[in-house]
C-alpha positions in Angstrom: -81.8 151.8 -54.4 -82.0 148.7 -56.9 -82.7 150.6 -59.6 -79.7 152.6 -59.1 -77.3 149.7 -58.7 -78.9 148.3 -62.0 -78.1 151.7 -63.4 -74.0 152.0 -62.0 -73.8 148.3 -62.9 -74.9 148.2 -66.3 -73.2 151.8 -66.9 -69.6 150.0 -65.4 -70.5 147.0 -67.8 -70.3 148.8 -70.7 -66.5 150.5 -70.5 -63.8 148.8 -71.5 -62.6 146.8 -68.2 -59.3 148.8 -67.9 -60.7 151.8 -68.3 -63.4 150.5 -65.2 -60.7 149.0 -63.6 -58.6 152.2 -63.7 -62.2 154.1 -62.3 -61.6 151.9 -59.2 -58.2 152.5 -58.4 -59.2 155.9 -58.5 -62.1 155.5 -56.4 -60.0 153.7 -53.7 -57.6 156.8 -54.1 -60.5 159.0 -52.7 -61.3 156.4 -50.1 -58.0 156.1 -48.9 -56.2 159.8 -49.1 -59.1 162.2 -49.1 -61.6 160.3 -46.9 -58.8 158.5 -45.8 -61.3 156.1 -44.4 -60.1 154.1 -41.0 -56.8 154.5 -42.9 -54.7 155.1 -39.6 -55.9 152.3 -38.4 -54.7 150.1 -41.2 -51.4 152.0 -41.0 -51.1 151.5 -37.5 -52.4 147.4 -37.9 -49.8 147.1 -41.1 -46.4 148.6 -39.0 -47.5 146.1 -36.3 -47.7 143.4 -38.2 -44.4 144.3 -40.5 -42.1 145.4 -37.9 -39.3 144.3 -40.5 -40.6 146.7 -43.2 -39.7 150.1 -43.4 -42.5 153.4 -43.3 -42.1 154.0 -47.4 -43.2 150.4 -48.1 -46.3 150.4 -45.6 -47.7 153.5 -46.9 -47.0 151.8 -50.6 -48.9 148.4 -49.2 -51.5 151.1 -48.2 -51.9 153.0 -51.4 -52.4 149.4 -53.2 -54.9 148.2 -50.8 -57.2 150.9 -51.4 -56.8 150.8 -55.0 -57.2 147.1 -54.8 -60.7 147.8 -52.9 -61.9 149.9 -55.7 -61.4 147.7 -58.2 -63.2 145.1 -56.1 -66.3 147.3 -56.4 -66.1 148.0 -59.9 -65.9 144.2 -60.8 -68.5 142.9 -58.3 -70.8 145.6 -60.2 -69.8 144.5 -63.6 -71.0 141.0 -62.2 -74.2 140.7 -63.2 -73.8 141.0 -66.9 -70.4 139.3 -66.5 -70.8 136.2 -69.4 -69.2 133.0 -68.0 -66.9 132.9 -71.2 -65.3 136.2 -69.9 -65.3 134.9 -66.5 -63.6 131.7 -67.5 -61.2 134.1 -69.6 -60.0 136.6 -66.1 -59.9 133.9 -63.4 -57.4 130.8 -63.6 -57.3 128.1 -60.6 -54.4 126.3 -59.3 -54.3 122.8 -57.8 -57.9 122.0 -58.3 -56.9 118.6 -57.8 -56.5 118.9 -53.7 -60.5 120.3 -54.0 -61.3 117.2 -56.1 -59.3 114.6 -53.8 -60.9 116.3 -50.7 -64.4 116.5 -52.4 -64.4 112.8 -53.6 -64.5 111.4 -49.9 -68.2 112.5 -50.0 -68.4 114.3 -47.0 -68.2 117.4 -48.3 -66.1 120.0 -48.0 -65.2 123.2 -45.8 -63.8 125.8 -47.9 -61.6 127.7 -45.5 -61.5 131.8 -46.6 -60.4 135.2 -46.1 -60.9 138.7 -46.9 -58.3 138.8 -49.7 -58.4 139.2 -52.9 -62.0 139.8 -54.8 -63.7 136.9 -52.2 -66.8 138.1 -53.8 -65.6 136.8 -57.6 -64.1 133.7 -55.8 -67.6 133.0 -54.0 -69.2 134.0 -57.2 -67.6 131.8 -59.5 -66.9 128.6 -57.5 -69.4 126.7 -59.2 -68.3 127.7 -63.0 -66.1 124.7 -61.7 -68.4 122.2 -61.2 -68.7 122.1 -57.7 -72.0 123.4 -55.5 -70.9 126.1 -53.2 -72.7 127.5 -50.1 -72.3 131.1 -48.9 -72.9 132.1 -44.9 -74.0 135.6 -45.3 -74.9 138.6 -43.2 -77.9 140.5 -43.8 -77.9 143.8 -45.0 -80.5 145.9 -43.3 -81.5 147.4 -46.9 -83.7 145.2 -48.2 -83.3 146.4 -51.7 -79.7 145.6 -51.7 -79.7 142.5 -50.1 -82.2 141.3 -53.3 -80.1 142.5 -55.8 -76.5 141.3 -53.8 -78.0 138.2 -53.0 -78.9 137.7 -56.8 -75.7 138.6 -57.8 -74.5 136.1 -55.5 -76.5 133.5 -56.8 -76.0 134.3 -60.5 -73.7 131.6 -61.6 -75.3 128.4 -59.5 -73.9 129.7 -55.5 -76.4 129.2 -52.7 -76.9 132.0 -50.0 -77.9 130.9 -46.6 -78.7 134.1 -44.0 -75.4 133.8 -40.8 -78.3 133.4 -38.0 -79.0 130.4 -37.4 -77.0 128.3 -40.1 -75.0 125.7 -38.3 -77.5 123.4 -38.9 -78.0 124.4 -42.5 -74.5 123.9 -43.1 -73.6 120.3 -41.4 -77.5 119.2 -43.8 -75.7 120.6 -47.1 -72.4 119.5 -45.9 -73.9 116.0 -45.3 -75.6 116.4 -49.4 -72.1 116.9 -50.4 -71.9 120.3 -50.3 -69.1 123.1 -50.4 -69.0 125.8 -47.5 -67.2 128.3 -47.7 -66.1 129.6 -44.0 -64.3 133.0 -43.4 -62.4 132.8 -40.7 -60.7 136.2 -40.5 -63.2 138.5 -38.6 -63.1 139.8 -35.1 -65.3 137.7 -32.6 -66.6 138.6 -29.1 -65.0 137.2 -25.6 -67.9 134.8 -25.7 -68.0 133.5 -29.1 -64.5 133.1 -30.4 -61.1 131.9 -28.6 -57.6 133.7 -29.0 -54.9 132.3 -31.6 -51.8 134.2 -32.9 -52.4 136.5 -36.2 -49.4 138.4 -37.1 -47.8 137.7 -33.5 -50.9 139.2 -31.5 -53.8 137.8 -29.9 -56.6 137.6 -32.4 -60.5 136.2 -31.0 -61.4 133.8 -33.8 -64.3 132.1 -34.4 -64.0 128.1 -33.3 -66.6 127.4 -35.5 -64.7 126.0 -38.2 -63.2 123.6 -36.0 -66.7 122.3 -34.3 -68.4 122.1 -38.1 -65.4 119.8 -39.5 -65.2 118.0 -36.4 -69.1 117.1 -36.4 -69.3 116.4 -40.3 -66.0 114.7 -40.9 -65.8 116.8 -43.9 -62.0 118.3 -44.8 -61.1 121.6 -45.0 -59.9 123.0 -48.0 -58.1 126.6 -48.0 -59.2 128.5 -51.0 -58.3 131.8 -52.0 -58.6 134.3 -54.9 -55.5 136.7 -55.6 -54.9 139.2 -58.1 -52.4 139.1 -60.9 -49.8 141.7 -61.2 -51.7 142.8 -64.9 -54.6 143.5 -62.1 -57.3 142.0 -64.8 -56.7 138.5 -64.2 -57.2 136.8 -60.7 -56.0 132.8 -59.8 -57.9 130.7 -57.5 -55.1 129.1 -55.5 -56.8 125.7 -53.5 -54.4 124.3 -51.1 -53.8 120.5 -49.6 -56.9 119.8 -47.3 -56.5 120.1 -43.4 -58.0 117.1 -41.5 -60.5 117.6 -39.1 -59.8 117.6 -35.7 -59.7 114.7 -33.6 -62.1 115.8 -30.5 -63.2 119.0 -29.4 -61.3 119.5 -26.1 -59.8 122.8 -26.3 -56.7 122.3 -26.7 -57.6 120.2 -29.9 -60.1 122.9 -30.9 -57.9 126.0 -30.1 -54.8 123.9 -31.9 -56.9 123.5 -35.4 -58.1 127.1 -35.4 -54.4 128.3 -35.0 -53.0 126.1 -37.7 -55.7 127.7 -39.9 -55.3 130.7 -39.0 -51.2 130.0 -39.7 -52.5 129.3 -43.4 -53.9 132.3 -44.0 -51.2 134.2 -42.7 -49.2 132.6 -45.2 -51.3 134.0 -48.1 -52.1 137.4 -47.0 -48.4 137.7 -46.0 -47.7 137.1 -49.4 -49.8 139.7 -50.6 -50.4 142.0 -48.2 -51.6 144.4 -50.4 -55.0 142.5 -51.1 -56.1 142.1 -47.3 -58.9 144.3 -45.7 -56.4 146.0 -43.1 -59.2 148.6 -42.4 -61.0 145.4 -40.4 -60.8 145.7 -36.6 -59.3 142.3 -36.7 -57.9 142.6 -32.9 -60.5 144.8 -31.7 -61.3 142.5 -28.9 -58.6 142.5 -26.3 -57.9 139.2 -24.7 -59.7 138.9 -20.8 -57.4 139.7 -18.3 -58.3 137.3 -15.8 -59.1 133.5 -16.2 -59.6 132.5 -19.2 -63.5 132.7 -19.9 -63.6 131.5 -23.3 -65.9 129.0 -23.1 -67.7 128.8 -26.7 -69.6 125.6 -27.3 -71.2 124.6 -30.7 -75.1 124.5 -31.3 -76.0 121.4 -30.2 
């Protein structure tokens, strides 16, 4: 399995990166309208969540989504023979200066993400601008390609710690002045995650975020990578910081969560096109009876 990833990545390395890049639209093409891969659920999650817009643009939204997927593979592969020059030359970032304000209180600094946009390039590359990034990541059963994603991951100066476990990992690099990056836009379970609006439904979201920045003091900074209409480039788009909350009653907790949930709206409402809609985002239902979510943080 490594040896073929080696193989497809140096092979997309060497074509010319609109030629790749047109290889990946074409790819999510075949994912999307001949597999048509969980695509009626995205359809379905899309018209739900764009009353307002009418069946031609969804399926166009659609179409772009997959292609935008595609190309997401074909430039995490090119990745490990990506030169930082040629990095520095395909992705731009706006507003540093609310990371470096937020970064300067030494406390470190929550980078709050989302599924948009090539996260892998924006988790990738982080440190190209000077700042130490830490990514919480699941591990993939293959050992083979966990090594050679991981290294990938790792390439340009970003540390990997393993999801089990790693709240404690993440308040000690926190605490060293760290930056971790937290995804905040995956389904949870009734008894980890609480319910905030996404897109006018009920959506069970982690409260993690909101424990972690209350316990380290550290601000939260929403960071996310978006693709530029030429579909080569990509801009890094860092947002004013979000204070921690003040306690972790509930309401405060629950009330933090929603307003960053409301910011990440904002972006992937904005470009819709570049969110994972094939993600069971409201898979679990909210509890019909009283309300039993009652998440507390590793102590």
């Amino acid at each position: 399995m490594k040896l073929i990833l080696k193989a497809l990545s140096a092979l997309l390395s060497c074509l010319p990166l609109r030629f790749a890049l047109a290889m990946g639209r074409a790819l999510g093409w075949v994912i999307g309208s001949v597999v048509r891969y969980r695509r009626g659920y995205a359809q379905s999650a899309l018209s739900i969540s764009f009353p307002e817009k009418p069946a031609g643009e969804i399926r166009d939204i659609l179409r772009r989504m997959y292609g935008n997927m595609g190309m997401d593979f074909v430039e995490m592969m090119r990745l490990p023979r990506l030169s930082e020059a040629a990095a520095r030359e395909l992705v731009s970032v706006e507003n540093v200066e609310n990371l470096k304000s937020a970064y300067e209180q030494g406390r470190g600094v929550l980078a709050l993400c989302g599924h948009i946009g090539n996260w892998e390039w924006l988790a990738t590359l982080t440190p190209l601008s000077g700042y130490p990034l830490t990514i919480i990541a699941k591990s993939i059963k293959n050992a083979s390609l966990q090594e050679f994603w991981w290294g990938v991951r790792q390439r340009f100066g970003s540390r990997v710690l393993p999801a089990h476990n790693s709240y404690r990992p993440c308040l000690k690099a926190l605490k060293n002045g760290g930056i971790i990056g937290f995804m905040l836009d995956q389904n949870m379970t009734r008894d980890e995650g609480i319910y905030v609006d996404f897109f006018g439904r009920p959506a069970c979201t982690t409260p993690g975020l909101a424990y972690m920045a209350f316990q380290s003091r550290a601000p939260v900074v929403p960071v996310f990578i978006c693709r530029q209409p030429d579909v080569r480039r990509h801009v890094i788009k860092i947002l004013p910081a979000i204070d921690p909350p003040a306690d972790i009653e509930p309401e405060s907790v629950r009330a933090f969560t929603q307003h960053c949930t409301a910011v990440l709206e904002q972006i992937i409402r904005e470009h819709p096109e570049q969110w994972t809609w094939i993600h069971y985002r409201w898979k679990t239902a909210p509890w019909k009876g009283p309300d039993r979510s009652g998440y507390q943080p590793p102590c």
